[in-house]
C-alpha positions as CSV (number, residue, x, y, z in Angstrom):
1,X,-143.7,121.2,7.4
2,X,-147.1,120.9,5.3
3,X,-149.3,123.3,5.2
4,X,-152.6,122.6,6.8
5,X,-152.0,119.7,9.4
6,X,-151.3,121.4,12.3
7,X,-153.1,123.3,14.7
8,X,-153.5,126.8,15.7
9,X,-151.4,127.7,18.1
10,X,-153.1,130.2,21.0
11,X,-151.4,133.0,23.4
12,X,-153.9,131.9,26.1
13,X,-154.7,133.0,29.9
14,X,-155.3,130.5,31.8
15,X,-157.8,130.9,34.9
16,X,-157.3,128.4,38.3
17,X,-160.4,128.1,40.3
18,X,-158.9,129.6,43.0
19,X,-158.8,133.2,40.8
20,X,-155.2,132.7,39.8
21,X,-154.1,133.9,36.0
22,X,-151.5,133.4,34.1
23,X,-150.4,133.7,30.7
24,X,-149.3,130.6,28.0
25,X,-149.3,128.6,24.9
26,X,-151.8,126.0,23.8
27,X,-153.3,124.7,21.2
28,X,-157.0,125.4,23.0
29,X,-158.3,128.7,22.8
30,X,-158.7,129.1,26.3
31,X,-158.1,127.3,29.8
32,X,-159.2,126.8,33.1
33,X,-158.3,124.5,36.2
34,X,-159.0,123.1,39.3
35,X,-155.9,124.0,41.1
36,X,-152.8,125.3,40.3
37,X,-149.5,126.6,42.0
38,X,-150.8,128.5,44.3
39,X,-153.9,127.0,45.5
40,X,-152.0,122.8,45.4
41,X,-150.8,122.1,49.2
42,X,-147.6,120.9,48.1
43,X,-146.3,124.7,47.1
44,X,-148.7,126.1,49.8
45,X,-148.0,123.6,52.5
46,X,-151.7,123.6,54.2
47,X,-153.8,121.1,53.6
48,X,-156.8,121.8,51.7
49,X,-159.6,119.3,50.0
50,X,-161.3,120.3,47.0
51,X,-164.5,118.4,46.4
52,X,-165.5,118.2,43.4
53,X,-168.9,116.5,42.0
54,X,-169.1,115.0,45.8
55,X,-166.0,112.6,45.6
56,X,-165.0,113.6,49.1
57,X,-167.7,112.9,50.9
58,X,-168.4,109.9,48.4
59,X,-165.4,108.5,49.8
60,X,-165.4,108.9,53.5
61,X,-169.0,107.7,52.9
62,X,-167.8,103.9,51.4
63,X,-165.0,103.5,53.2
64,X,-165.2,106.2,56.7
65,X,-163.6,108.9,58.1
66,X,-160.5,107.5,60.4
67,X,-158.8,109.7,62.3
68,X,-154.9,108.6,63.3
69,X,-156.6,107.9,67.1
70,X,-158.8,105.6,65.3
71,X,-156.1,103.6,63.4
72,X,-153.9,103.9,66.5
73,X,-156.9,102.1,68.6
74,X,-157.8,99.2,65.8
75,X,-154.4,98.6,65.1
76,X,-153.5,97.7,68.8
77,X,-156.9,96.0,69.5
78,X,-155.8,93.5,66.5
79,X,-152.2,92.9,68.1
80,X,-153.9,92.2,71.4
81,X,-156.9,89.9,69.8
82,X,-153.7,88.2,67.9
83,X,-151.8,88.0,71.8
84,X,-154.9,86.3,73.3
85,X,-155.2,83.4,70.1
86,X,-151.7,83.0,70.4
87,X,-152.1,82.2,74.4
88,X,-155.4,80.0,73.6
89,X,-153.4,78.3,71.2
90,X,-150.3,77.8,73.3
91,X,-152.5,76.5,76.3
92,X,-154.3,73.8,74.3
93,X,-151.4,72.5,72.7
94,X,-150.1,71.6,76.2
């Protein structure tokens, strides 16, 4: 290896939002997240949104909030508006 290419190589502790710490390697002298291990909902299994700089609310701003109800409702009042064309379209062709 050369001497002088390579980067120093840190023992660092790395800090979760959440208050979680743990030890590693890096080559930056120190680390923090958003979410780790113990705070992600696929290890802890509850849901849980973290907003950051607004992006949550952003979103259900731009595109809404559905609940399953909701889609449930729109999705069977746009198979029977489809029901109804197809009957208006069967009686005029006869």
């Amino acid at each position: 290896m050369k001497p002088g290419i390579h980067p120093k190589y840190y023992e660092v502790e790395v800090r979760c939002a959440c208050g979680n710490t743990f030890k590693t390697h890096s080559t930056k002298p120190e680390l923090h997240l958003e979410i780790c291990n113990n705070c992600h909902p696929f290890f802890t299994g509850r849901q849980k949104l973290i907003d950051t700089e607004g992006r949550v609310e952003r979103f259900t701003k731009r595109f809404g909030a559905q609940t399953a109800e909701a889609r449930k409702a729109a999705t069977k009042a746009t198979k029977a508006a489809k029901a109804t064309k197809a009957a208006k379209t069967k009686q005029a062709a006869v």
